[in-house]
N, C-alpha and C positions, 0 to 999 in steps of 0.2 A: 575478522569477519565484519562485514558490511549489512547492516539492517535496512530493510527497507523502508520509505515512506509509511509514517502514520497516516491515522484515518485522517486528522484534518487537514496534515500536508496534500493529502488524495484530493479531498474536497474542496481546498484551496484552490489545486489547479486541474480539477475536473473541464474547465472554458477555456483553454489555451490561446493562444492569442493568434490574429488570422497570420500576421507576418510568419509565426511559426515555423509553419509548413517551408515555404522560402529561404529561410533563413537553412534548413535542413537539408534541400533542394541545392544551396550554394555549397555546403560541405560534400554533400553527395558528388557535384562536378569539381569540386577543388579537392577530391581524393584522388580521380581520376587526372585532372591537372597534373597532380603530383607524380603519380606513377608514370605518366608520358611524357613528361619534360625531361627527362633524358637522352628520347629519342632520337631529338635531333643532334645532340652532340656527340653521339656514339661513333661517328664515322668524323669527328673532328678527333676525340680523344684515339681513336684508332691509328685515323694520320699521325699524330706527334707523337704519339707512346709506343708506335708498332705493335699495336695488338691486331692480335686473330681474331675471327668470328668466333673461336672458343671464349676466348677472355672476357668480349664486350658480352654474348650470352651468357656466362657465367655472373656481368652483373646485372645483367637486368634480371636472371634467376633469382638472386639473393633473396630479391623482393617477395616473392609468393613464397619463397622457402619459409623466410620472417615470419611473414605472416600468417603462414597454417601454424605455425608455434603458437604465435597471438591468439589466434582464434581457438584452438583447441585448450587453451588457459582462459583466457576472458572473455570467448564468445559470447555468453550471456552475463556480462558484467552489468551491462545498461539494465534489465528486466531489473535490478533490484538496489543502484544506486543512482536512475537517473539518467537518461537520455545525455540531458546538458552536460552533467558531471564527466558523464565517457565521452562524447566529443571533446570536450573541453583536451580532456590529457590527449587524445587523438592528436585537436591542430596541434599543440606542445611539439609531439616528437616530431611531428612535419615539419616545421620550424628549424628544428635542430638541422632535418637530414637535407634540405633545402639550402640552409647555411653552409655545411660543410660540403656540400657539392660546391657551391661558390667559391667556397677556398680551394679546391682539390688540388694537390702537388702531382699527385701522380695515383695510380689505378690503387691503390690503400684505400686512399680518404675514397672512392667511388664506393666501395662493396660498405664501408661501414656509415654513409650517406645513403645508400639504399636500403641497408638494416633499419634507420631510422624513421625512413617515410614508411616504409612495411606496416614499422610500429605504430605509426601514427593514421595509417589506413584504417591498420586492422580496430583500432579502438575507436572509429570516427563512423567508418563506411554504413554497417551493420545498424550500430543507432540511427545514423542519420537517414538508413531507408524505412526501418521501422518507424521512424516518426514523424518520416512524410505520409505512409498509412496512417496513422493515428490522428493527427493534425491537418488532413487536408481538408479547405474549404468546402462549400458545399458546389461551387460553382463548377468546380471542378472534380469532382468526385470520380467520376467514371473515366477519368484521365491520367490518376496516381499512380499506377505502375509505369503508363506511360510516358507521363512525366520526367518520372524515375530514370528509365534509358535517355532520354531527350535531355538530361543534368548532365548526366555520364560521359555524353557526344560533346556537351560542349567544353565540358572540360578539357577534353580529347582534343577537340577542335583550338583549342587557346594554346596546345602546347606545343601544337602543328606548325599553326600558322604566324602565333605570336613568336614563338620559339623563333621559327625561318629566317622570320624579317629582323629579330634581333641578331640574330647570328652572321646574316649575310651582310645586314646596313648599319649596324651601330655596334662600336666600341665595345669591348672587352665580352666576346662571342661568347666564352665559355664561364659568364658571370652574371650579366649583367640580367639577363632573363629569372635567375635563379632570384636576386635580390624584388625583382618586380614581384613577383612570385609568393617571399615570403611577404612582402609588403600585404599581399594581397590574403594572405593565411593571419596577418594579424587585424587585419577587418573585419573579415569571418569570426575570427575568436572574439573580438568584440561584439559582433551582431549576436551571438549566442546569450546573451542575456535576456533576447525576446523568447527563449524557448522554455518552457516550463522546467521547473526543478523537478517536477515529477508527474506523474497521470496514472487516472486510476487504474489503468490497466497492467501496472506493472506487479510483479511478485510479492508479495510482504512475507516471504521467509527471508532469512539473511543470506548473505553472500558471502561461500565459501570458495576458497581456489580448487575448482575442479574440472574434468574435462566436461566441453558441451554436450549436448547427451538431445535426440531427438525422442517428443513424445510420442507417450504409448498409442500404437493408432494409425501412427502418420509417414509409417515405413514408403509406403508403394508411393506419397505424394514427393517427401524428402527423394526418394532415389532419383525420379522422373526430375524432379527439379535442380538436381544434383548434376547429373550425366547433360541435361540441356543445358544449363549454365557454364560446364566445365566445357564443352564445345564450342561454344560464343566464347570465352576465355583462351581456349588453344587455337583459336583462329585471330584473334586476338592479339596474342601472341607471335605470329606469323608477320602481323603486320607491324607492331608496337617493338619489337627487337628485333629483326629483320630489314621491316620498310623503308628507313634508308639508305639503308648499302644497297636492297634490290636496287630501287632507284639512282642511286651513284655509280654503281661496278654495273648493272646491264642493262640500264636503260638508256646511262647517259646522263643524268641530269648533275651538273656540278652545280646550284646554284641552290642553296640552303632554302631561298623561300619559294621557289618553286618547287623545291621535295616537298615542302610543308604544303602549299595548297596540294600538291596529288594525291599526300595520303590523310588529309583532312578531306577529301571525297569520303572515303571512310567514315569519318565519323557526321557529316552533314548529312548522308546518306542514313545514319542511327538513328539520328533526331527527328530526320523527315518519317524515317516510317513506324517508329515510334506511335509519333500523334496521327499518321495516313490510317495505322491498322488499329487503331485502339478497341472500336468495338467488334474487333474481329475474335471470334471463341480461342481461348487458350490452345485448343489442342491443333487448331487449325494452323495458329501462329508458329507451334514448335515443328509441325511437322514443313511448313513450307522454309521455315529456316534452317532446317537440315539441310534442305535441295539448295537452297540460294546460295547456305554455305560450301557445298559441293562444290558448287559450280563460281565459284570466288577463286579458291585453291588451284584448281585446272586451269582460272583465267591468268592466275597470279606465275603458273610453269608456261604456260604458253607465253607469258609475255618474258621473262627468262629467257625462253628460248630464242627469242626473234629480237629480243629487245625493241619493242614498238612501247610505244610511249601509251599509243591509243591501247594496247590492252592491258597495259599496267592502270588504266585509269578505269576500265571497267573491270577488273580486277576488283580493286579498292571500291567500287559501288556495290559490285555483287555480296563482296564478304560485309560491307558494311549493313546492308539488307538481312544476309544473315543473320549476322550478330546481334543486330535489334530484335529481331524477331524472337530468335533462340532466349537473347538475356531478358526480354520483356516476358516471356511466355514463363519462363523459367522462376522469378520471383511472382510473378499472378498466380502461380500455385501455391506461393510459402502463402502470401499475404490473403489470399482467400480461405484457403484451411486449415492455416496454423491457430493456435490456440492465439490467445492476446497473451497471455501473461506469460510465452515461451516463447513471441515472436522473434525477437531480435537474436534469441538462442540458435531459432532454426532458420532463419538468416546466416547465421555466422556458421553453422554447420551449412550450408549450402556452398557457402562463399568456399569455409576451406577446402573441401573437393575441387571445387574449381579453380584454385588457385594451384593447390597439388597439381593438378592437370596443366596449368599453363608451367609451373616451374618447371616438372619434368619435360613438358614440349619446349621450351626455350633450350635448356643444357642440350637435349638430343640433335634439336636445328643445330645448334652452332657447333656440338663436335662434327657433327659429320661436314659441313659447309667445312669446317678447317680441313678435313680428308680428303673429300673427293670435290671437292666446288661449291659456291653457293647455287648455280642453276643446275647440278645435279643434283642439290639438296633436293629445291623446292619439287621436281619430279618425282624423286620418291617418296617426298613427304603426302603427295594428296592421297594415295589409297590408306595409309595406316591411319591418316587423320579421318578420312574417310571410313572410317571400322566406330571412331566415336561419333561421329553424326549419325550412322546408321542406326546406333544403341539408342540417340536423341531420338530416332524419327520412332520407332520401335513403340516406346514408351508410351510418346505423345499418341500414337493413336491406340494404345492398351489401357493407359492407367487415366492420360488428361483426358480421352475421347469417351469412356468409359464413365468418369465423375460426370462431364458433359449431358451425357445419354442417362446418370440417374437423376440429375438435377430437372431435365425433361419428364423422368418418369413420374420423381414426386411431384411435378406442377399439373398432371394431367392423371387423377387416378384410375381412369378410365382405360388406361393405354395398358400395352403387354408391361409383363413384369420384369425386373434388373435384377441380374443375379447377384446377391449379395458381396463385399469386400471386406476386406480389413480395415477400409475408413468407413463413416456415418455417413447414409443417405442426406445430401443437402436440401433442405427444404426448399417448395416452394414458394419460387420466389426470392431466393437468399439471396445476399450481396456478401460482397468480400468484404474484409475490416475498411477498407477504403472507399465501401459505400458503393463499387462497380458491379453491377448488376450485369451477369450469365445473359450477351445477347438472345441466347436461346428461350428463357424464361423472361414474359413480360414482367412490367413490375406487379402487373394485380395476381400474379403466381399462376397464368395458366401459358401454356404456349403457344407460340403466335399463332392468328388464326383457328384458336377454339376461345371456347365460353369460356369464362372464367370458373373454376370448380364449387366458387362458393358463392353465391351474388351477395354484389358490396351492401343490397339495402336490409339485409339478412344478418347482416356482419357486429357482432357487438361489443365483443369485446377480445382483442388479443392480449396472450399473455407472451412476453418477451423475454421472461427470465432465461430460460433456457435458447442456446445459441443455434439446437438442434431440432427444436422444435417448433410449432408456432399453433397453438390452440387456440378455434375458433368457437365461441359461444355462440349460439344462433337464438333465432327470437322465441322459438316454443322453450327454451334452455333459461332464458332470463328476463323474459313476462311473469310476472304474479300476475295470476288467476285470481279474479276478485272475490273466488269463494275459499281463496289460501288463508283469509281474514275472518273470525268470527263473529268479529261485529261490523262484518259489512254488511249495508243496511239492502246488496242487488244478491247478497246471497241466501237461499232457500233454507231454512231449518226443516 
């Protein structure tokens, strides 16, 4: 068992340092880095080793299979020994799996290369988004989940397009990327010494090996954040083990860095709308990334079909739109109403749902693409995929439009009343742990275009303890009356 941070290691690093945030922000894309730098060799190792679309999806599966293991063991490891600490062993095993992809002889060393980066996702990812909420500047505050997907695209995007151009214009194709790669995972691990050993928002009971567990309360926010995340993950997955053989076997393209720039549309397309929608409502986000995602999949069979280049590339814009949208919307739930001290817990429970979701969608893609064809696949894959965005669109306007609509009520007492939930009505006025303020609620807690419920020159004292509440003192409340004294010399005996 693993103890937590004492009080003064807490109030040590209560002021974490601004780099912080960044330093967490470059793990956060060099997880994704790591997971998509396979992509591009998957139809190189398939040339030489004669693999099927089973085998190459069976290993990019490995990866989410790993890592719901991980997660459901050490999902909340960080809450109680340390952010830095769990990243730290994160980059470690990327490193390993990173190396041994470098060396790989034959499809062995692949599956037990992707066990390793899994391992080192699952212990890295989870910290490292929980402690860009906690550590983000104030400059950027209303930007951090944002942020967050726009990390994720660019790593996406380095493994695309950097991957391509090494594979196609310089020496040893199926190596030499991997080496830059880890080069690049031991900088990171060095940069990790600007991240605090701890903050005070982590757990102080010890830490035992047990499965992650979501708190009491936070059923109906976890599942909404669950099912939208694991949809931006199985779309995801469509393109990140699929995308390029689509583009080799039916589009046509032989030329590695030009596979790489078309499904880094994909991911530029993450980053842009990312920061384009940030102060766009949660619930608005999830549900328009259902539709954008729908309508990815259909572009992605229709360009199958015809083989056009032109809708294999709005394909890859439209799921990329999706995908932002769904994974932005998806973590702005954990990180605005998760507790602090179980955040990174119900993080990693989010993750592994979604990750479950992408594993079993990669294996089902590729047996069937070995049975009946890859463009038979993609055709019948959009309605069944299509069954979990519906579930996404669902929620987001029951459970995130619903939170939306009380976070309104409380700002406006005046207004009709919200029928109660199994989470806590959010105050007037709240912000998320990352400080982004419900474009719906101004920040002085009333909603746009009314008075504010309490006037500021009335206002005198807030109490802040509590995360659920926010009591306001007013001036007839803490004026002494100058006959509250008995040897005041204006009061009357």
């Amino acid at each position: 068992m693993v103890s937590g941070p004492g009080p003064q290691e807490q109030e040590r690093d209560q002021a974490p340092p601004r780099a912080a945030f960044w330093v967490a922000a470059a793990v956060a894309a060099l997880a994704l880095w790591t997971s998509a730098a396979p992509t591009m060799t998957y139809p190189i190792y398939a040339s030489r080793w004669h693999l099927t679309p089973a085998i190459t999806t069976l290993v990019f599966a490995v990866h989410p299979v790993v890592l719901v293991a991980v997660l459901v063991l050490f999902g909340g490891v960080s809450d109680h020994i340390g952010r830095r600490a769990a990243i730290r062993y994160g980059l470690a095993a990327e490193l390993v799996g990173v190396a041994v992809f470098a060396v790989a002889g034959n499809v062995g060393w692949l599956f037990v290369a992707r066990a390793f980066m899994a391992v080192g996702v699952g212990l890295s990812f989870s910290p490292a988004t929980a402690a860009m909420t906690e550590f983000v500047p104030a400059r950027v505050r209303r930007h951090a989940s944002a942020i967050t997907t726009a990390a994720t695209a660019v790593g996406i995007t380095l493994a695309m397009v950097g991957g391509g151009a090494l594979i196609q214009y310089a020496p040893m194709p199926l190596a030499l990327d991997y080496w830059i790669l880890a080069a690049v995972v031991i900088v990171v691990a060095l940069c990790t010494r600007l991240l605090p050993a701890h903050n005070r928002v982590e757990s102080t009971d010890r830490w035992r090996l047990r499965p992650i567990r979501v708190p009491r309360g936070h059923l109906a926010v976890f599942v909404t954040a669950a099912i939208t995340v694991s949809a931006s993950f199985v779309v995801g997955a469509v393109v990140l083990s699929l995308g390029a053989q689509i583009a080799r076997q039916l589009v046509g393209s032989t030329n590695a860095l030009v596979t790489g720039c078309l499904l880094s549309v994909f991911a530029v397309v993450v980053a842009g709308t990312a920061l384009v929608f940030s102060r766009v409502p949660v619930w608005l986000t999830v549900v328009l990334g259902a539709l954008a995602s729908a309508a990815g999949l259909v572009l992605f069979a229709v360009a199958g079909v015809t083989g056009a280049v032109v809708w294999f590339f709005a394909a890859a814009a439209l799921a990329g739109l999706g995908y932002s949208l769904e994974f932005t919307g998806g973590i702005s739930l954990v990180a605005r109403y998760a507790p602090p001290e179980h955040r990174a817990e119900m993080y990693s429970a989010t993750y592994l749902v979604a990750y479950l979701f992408q594993g079993a969608g990669a294996v089902l893609l590729g047996v069937t693409a070995t049975r009946i064809g890859l463009r038979a696949t993609l055709v019948d894959a959009v309605p069944i995929i299509s069954v979990l965005l519906l579930a996404s669109l669902v929620l987001g306007l029951v459970v995130a439009r619903g939170r939306h609509r009380a976070a309104r009520a409380a700002a406006d007492p005046t207004g009709p009343a919200v029928a109660p939930t199994d989470l806590a009505v959010e105050p007037a006025g709240a912000t998320d742990p990352a400080g982004a303020t419900d474009p719906a609620v101004e920040p002085g807690g009333a909603a746009p275009g009314r008075r504010p419920a309490v006037p500021p020159r009335r206002r005198r004292r807030v109490n802040r303890r509590s995360p659920s509440t926010r009591l306001v003192a007013t001036s007839t409340a803490t004026e002494e009356s100058p006959c509250a004294r008995v040897d005041s010399p204006t009061c009357s005996r």
